[in-house]
C-alpha positions, 0 to 999 in steps of 0.5 A: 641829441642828448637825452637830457635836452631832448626830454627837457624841450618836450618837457617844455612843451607838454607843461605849456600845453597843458597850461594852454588847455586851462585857459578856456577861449584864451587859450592857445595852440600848442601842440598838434600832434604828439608822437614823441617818445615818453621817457621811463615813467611817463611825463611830469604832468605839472603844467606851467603856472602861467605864460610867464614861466612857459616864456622863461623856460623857452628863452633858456632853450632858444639861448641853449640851442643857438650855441648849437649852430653852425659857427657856435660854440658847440657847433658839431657837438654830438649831444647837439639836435640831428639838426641844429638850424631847425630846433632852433627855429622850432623855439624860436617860433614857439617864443615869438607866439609865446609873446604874442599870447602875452599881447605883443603884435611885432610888425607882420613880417617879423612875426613870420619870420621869426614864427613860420620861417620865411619872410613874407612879400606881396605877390605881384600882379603878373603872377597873379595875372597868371593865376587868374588865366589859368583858374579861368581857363579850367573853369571854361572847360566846363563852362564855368563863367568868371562871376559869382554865377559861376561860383553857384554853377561850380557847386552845383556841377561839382559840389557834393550835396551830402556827406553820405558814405563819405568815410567809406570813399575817404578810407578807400582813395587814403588806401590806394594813396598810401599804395603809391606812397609806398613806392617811395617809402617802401616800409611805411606802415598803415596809418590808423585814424578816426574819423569825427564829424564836427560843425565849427565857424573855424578856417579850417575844412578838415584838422588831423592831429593826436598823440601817442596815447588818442592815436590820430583823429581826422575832423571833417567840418560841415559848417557852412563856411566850408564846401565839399565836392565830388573829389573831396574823398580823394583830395582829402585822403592825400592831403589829410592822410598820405600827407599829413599822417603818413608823414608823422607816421614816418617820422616816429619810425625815424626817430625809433631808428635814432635818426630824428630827435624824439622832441621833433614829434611834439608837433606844432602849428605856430612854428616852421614845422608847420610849413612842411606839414602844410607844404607836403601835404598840399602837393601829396595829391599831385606827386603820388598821381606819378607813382605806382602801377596807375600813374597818370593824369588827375581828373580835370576837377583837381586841377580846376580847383587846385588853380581856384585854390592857388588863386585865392590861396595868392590873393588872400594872401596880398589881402592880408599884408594890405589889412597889416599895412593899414588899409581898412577891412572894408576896402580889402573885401571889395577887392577880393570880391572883384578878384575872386568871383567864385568864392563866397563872401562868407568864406573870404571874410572868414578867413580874413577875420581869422587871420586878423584877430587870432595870433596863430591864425595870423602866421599859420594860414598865410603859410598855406600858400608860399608853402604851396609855391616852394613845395610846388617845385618838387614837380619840376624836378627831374623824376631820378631825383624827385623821390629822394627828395620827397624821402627827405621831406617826409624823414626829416624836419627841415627849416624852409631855407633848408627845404629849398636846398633839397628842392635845388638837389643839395645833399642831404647831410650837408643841408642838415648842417646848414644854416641860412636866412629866412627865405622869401617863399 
């Protein structure tokens, strides 16, 4: 990408955040991790006056960006994005939460598309039928009943009643899962990060984010919304670790190689890198099992909790278009409470509050689920082909629809060019 445009849609988004950062419980998020080059000189650090401004400047980039697209007329051009489809739908994002910072509420399904890149759809109920056998069948290997007894018995047998020594487990599997990752990506340097231990009422367990001058932070959060189990050090490690910041580790080293465009690094959680980030990271755990010298079988109480985890990440998800579609807040948690026995009452209302009242939550935990799905995938693949997928994934930035054409094993450079709809995920 040209320099000048590359410099201007960071530009852009440092002075949004640092506007952001004034407005005290109003405020947004805009960026999560902020890995992008500094130009010679260090950034202009004049935030923009109000939203209105910010808005402005992003409708400039959006309309400056689309000529880039395949079928533009600029398409092609080298002072174009390394791939046009993506920063397009990167600002597009960006100004669709703008907008909705200001007091818009688009109707549901536009607003994740137009944010997260791809259309939301209920999930049906053979497929949650699906879900919920095999949730229940791991819980009867241990004896677990379908109830909220059993919810108590699973934290009982498997929770984890104090966070001693924690970081010192987290470091050591974050190691070994890096280890594995390395088979994939040989020259992966060692991510560095700091661990904090906070007690916020937030949907969130654990948040990793930084900048190039903070370096990166790991979050662990006690609130009692939130449990942590026996496995939890290492289902963290390669979420949080070879997932999340090995991922953004790997990216600024692409982009020293000049192969991704410098302004990818000013990560967010509002738009379509967000369901990457959430999307790899989530199935790190599951394809690293297969790498390296002790590749194999996960213990049985990963697989327990990824089922419990897909279930409610599937049903939630339904809960949400239902309170979106009208149906009150009251009738929506009697039936999760029916459909999902284990989980705490307090967790499940959290969680739909939070995606009810907050603009980003409102796009970015519902994208924790289809993302899950698409990127699910990867573990259908065959294994001669799988790694350079997972290469491509943890290189590049991708639109959904593109990521799905990798996932089908398109070319690479052929993807990067592409330009399709919104998928349904």
């Amino acid at each position: 990408m040209d320099a000048g445009l590359d410099h201007r849609i960071s530009r852009f988004y440092r002075r949004w955040h640092d506007l952001e950062s004034t407005l005290g419980v109003h405020k947004g998020l805009v960026i999560d991790f902020d890995f992008a080059p500094r130009p010679q000189g260090g950034w202009s650090t004049n935030a923009f006056p109000n939203r209105t401004a910010a808005i402005d400047e992003c409708t400039k980039l959006v309309g400056i960006l689309e000529r880039f697209l395949p079928g533009g007329v600029l398409a092609g051009d080298p002072a174009g994005p390394s791939n046009p489809s993506y920063s397009f739908a990167k600002l597009s994002g960006s100004l669709a939460y703008l907008w909705a910072l200001v007091g818009e509420r688009r109707p549901f399904d536009a607003y994740l598309t137009q944010t997260m890149g791809i259309r939301a759809h209920r999930v049906s109920n053979e497929s949650l039928t699906s879900r919920r056998a095999s949730a229940q069948a791991h819980c009867k290997q241990f004896e677990i009943p379908w109830s909220p007894m059993g919810g108590a018995l699973l934290r009982s047998l498997l929770g984890r009643p104090d966070l001693h020594g924690f970081e010192t487990e987290l470091r050591a599997a974050a190691g070994e899962q890096c280890a594995r990752l390395r088979c994939l990506l040989p020259d992966l340097p060692e991510p560095e990060y700091r661990i904090e231990v906070v007690r916020e009422d937030a949907y969130w367990c654990n948040w990793i984010d930084g900048t190039t001058e903070d370096g990166v932070v790991l979050r662990v959060n006690t609130h009692p919304r939130h449990d942590y189990m026996k496995t939890s050090p290492l289902s963290l490690a390669a979420h949080e670790i070879a997932g999340h910041a090995a991922h953004v580790t790997t990216l600024r080293q692409q982009c020293d190689r000049g192969r991704v465009d410098g302004s990818s690094l000013n990560l967010t959680v509002h738009a379509c890198d967000a369901f990457q980030m959430e999307g790899l990271a989530q199935v790190a755990l599951f394809v690293l099992a297969e790498e390296g010298d002790h590749a194999g079988s996960l213990a049985p109480e990963h697989h327990l909790l990824d089922a419990l985890r897909d279930l409610s990440g599937d049903r939630m998800g339904n809960a949400q278009l239902a309170v979106e579609a009208g149906q009150s807040m009251a009738s929506v948690w009697q039936d999760l409470k029916r459909d999902l026995p284990l989980a705490g009452a307090l967790s499940l209302r959290a969680s739909l509050r939070d995606r009810s009242r907050s603009p980003l939550h409102r796009a970015y935990i519902h994208v924790y689920a289809p993302s899950k799905r698409m990127f699910s995938r990867i573990l259908e693949t065959p294994a001669a082909r799988r790694g350079a997928v997972v290469r491509a994934l943890y290189e590049e930035l991708w639109t959904p629809g593109q990521i799905g054409q990798l996932i089908r094993g398109e070319d690479r450079d052929e993807v990067r060019q592409s330009h399709i709809p919104a998928p349904f995920a």
